[in-house]
C-alpha positions in Angstrom: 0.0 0.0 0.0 1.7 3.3 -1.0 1.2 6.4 0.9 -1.7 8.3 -1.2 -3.6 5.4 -0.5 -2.7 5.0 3.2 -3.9 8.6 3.4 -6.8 8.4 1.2 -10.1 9.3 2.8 -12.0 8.3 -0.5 -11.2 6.7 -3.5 -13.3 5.9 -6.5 -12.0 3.1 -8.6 -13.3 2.4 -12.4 -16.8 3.8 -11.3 -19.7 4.1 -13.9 -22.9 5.1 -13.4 -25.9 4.5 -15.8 -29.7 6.1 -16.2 -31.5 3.1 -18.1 -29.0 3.5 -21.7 -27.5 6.6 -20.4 -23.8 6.2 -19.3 -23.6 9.2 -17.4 -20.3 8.4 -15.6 -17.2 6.4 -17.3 -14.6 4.8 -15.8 -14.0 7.4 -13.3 -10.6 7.2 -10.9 -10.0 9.2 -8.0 -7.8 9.4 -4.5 -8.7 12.1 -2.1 -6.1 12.6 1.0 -7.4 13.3 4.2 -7.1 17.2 4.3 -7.1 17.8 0.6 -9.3 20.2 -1.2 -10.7 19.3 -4.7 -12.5 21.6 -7.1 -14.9 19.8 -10.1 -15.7 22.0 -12.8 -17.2 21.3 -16.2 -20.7 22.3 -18.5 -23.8 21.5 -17.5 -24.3 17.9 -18.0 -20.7 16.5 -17.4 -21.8 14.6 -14.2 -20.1 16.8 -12.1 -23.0 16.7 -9.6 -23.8 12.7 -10.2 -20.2 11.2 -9.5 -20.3 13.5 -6.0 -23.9 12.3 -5.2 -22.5 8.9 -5.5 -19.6 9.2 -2.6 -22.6 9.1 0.1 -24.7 6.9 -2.2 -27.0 9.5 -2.8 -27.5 8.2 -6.3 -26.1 4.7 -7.1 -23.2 4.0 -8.9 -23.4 0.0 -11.1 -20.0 -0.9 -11.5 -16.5 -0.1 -10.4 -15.7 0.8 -6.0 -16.1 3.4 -4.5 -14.4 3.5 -0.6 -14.7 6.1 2.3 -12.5 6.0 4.5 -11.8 2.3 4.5 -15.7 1.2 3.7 -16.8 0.4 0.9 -20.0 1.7 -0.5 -22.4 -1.2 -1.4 -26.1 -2.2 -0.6 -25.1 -2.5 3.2 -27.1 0.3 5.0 -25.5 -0.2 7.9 -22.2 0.7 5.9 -24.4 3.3 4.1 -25.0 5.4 7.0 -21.6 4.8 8.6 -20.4 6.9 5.3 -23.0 9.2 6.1 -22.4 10.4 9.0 -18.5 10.9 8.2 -19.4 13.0 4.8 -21.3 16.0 5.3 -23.1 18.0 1.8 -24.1 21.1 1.3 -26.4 21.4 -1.7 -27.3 24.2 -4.5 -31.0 24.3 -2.4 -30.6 24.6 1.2 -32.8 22.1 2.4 -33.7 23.4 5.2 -37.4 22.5 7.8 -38.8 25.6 6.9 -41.1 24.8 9.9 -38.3 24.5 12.5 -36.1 27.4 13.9 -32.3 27.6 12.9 -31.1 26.2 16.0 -33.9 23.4 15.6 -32.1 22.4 11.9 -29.0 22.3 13.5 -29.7 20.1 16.3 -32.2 17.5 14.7 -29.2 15.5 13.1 -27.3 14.8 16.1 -30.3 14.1 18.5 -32.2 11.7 16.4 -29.0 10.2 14.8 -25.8 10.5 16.5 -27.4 9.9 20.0 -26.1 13.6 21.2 -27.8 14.8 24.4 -29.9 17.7 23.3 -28.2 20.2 25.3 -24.6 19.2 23.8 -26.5 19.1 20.7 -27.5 23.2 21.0 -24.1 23.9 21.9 -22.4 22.6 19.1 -25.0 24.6 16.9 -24.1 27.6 18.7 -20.7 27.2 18.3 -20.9 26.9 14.4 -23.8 28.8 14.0 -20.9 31.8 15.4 -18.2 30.3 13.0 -20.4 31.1 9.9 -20.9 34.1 11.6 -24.9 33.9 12.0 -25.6 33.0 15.7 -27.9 36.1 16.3 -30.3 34.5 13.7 -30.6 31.0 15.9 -34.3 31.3 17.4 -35.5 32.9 13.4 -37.4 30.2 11.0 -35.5 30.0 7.4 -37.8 32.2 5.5 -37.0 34.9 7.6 -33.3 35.0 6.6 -31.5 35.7 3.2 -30.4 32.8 0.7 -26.8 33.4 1.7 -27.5 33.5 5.3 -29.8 30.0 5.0 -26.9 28.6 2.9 -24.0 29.3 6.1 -26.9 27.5 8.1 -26.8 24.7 5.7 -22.9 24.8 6.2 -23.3 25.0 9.9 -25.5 22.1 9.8 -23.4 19.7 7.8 -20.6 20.8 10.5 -22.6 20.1 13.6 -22.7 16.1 12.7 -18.8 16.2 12.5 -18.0 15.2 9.3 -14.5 13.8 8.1 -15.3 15.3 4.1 -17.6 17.9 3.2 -19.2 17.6 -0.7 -20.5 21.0 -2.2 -22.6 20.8 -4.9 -22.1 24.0 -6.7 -23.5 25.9 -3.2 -23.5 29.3 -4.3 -25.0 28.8 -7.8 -28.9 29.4 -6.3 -28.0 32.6 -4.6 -27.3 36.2 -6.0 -24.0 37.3 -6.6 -24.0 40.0 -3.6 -24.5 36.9 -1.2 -21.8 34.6 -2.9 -18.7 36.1 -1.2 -20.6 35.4 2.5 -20.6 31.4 1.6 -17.5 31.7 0.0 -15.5 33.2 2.7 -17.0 30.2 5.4 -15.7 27.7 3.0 -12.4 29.5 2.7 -12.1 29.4 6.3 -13.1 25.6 6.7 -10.2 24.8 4.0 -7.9 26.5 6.2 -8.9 24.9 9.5 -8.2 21.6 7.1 -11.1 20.2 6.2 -11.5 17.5 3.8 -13.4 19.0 0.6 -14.6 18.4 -2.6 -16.2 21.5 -3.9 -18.0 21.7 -7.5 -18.5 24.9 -8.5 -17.9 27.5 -11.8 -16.1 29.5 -8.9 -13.0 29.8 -10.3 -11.3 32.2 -8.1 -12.0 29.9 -5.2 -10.5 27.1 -7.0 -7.3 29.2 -7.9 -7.4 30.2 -3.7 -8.2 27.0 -1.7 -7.5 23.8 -4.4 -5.1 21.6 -4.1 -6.2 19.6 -7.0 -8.9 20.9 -9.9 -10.4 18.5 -12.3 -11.9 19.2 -15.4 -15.1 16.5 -16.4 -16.8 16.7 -20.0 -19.1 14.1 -21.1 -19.1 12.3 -17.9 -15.0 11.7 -17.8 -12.4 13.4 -15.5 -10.8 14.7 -18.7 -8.1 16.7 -17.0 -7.2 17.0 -13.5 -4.0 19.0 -12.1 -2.7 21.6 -9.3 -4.3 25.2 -9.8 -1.7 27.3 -11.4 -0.8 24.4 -13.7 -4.9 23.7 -14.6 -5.2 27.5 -15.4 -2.0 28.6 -17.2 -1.6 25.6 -18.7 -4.8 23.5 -19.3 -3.8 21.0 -21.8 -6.5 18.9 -22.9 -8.9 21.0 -26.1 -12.1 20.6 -24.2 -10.5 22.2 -21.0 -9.2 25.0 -23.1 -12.4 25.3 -24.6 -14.7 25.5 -21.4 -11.7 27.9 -19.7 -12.5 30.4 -22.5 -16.0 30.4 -22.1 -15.7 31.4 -18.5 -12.7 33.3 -17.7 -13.3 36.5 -19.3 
């Protein structure tokens, strides 16, 4: 066993995934070290979104293994929610119970599936409630607060169950541009504290800050994957050139 994989957290190995005759993923590869950030980025369609949905079996992958840290991901629930509760994700929609306060979001996780005394429970939502800087809003029900604000309570509720890896799915893509710095600058910090993250987004300046690694996927295939000033300067396959164009004006 070499050291990447005596480090690795997740690894996906010769994964495809199919809708009916749709092969929307194709013999995808990847090792993730513990404390390693990952950017995806790609069109619409590339199964950016999909292949990230898979690591906590949110959608189902039909051939090839995917492993989190040291399970592997099959039909076993009992290994399902083990992965679960060691992989937070934040989504493009918030998810929130719009019928339960902020603090109530936060705490329902840990209560009904960790086993965490309630009080405990409220104090760890406090205490990342204040790191994504939104503790005042605690006792307020999500409509009352802004997308950006509901989107560092999604954060801060992924965080209170402890997770090992945090998936983003393109998390700032719902929300207007004035709030995307806010939910930028809490995954920033997250990335610096060392969390393990994967992160799809078209957010390229974050990928150029925080990545250690960006991949490039086009038609279902990690077509390109390298370090950030490399992927940028340098990209080298045609379809990565291509998509680079398009957004980095």
């Amino acid at each position: 066993m070499n050291d990447t994989e005596k480090n690795a957290i997740i690894e996906i190995i010769g994964m495809h995934k199919w809708y009916g005759e749709f092969h929307v993923l194709k013999d995808i590869h990847l090792t993730v070290k513990q404390k390693e950030r990952i950017v995806v980025c790609g069109p619409s369609g590339s199964g950016k979104s999909t292949m990230i949905r898979c690591i906590n079996r949110l959608e189902e992958h039909q051939r090839g293994k995917i492993i989190v840290d040291g399970i592997e991901l099959s039909n076993n629930l009992k290994n399902i929610e083990k992965i679960r509760e060691e992989v937070g994700m934040v989504f493009q929609h918030f998810n929130l119970f719009p019928h339960l306060t902020i603090l109530e979001n936060l705490t329902i996780g840990p209560v009904w599936v960790r086993k965490v005394p309630r009080k405990e429970a409220e104090e760890t939502a406090m205490y990342y409630l204040e790191k994504v800087h939104i503790a005042e809003q605690a006792r307020k029900y999500p409509g009352q607060l802004s997308g950006g604000q509901q989107q560092r309570v999604a954060i801060a509720r992924s965080l209170c169950m402890k997770p090992r890896v945090m998936l983003f799915d393109e998390p700032t893509s719902a929300l207007d541009p004035e709030m995307v710095k806010e939910v930028l600058d809490v995954m920033i910090s997250l990335a610096r504290e060392g969390m393990t993250m994967i992160v799809v987004t078209h957010e390229m300046g974050f990928a150029k800050s925080v990545a250690h690694r960006v991949l490039f996927m086009d038609q279902g295939q990690i077509v390109e994957e390298n370090e950030p000033e490399e992927f940028f300067s340098h990209p080298k396959n045609e379809r990565t050139q291509l998509f680079l164009s398009q957004i980095l004006h």
